[in-house]
C-alpha distance (Angstrom), angle and dihedral (degrees) to the residues before:
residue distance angle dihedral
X1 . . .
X2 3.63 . .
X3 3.55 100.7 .
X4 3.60 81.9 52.9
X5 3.94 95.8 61.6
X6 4.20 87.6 38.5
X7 3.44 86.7 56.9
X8 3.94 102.4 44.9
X9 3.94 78.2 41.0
X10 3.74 97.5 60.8
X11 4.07 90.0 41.7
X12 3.91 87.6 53.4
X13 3.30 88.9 55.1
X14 3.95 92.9 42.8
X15 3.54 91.2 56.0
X16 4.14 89.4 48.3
X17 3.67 92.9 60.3
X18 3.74 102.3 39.3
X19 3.70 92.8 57.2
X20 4.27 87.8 47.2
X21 3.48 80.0 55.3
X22 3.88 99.5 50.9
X23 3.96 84.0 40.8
X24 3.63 90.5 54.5
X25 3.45 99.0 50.6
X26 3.92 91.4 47.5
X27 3.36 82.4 61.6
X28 3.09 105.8 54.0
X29 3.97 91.1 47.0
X30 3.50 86.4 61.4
X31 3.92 103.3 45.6
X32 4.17 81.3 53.9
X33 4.25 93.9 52.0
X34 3.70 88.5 44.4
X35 3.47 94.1 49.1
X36 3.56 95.4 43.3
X37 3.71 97.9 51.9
X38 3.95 95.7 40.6
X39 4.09 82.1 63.3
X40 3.71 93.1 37.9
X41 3.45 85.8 64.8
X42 3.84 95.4 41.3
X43 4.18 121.2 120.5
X44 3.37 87.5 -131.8
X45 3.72 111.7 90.3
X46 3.60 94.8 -145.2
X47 3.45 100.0 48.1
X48 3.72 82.9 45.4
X49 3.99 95.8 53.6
X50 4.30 82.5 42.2
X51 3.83 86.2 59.7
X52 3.81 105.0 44.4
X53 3.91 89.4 42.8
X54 3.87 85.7 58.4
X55 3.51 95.2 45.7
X56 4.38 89.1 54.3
X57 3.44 87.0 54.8
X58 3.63 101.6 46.9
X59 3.77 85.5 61.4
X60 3.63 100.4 38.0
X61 3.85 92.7 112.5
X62 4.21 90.5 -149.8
X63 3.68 89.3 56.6
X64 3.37 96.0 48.8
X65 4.00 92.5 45.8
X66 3.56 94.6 57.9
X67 4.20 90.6 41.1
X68 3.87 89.2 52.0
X69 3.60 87.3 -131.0
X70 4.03 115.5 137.2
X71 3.82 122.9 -162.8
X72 3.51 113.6 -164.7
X73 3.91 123.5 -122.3
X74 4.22 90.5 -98.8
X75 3.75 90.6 43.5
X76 3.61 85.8 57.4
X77 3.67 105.1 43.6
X78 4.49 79.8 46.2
X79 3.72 89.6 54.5
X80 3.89 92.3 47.0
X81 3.51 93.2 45.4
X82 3.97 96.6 52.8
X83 3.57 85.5 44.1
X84 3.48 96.0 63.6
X85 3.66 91.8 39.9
X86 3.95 87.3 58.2
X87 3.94 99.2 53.7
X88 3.49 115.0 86.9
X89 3.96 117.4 -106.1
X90 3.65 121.4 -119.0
X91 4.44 88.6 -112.8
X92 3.97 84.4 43.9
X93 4.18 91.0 51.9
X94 3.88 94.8 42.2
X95 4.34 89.0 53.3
């Protein structure tokens, strides 16, 4: 009976850690898109060029395979869409 409790115990505790894991690495997904599109959005070009370059690879689906990292459809289609909001328009590059 004991080894019974130990072991549901120790899978408890399993459980505990994997999802601070997957709660960490959320996280951390989301401190990289914010930071990305605050400096997308930057006046300074570089910053600017910084940003967008960290929002392509956010969404390049082999980098984010071999990080672990998953962005979910929405996040995706969000990213894309602020992306494209960020670049400069053809009227807004010929003022």
């Amino acid at each position: 009976m004991s080894v019974l409790i130990a072991v549901l115990a120790l899978s408890g505790v399993g459980i505990n850690v994997y999802q601070q894991h997957k709660s960490d690495r959320s996280d951390q997904l989301w401190n990289r898109m914010v930071w990305a599109i605050d400096n997308a959005f930057d006046t300074d070009d570089d910053k600017k060029m910084a940003g967008l370059l960290a929002m392509e690879r956010l969404l390049d689906e082999d980098e984010m395979k071999k990080s672990g990292f998953r962005v979910s459809a929405f996040d995706e289609k969000l990213l894309d869409d602020i992306s494209s909001a960020a670049l400069p328009t053809e009227q807004g590059a010929a003022k």
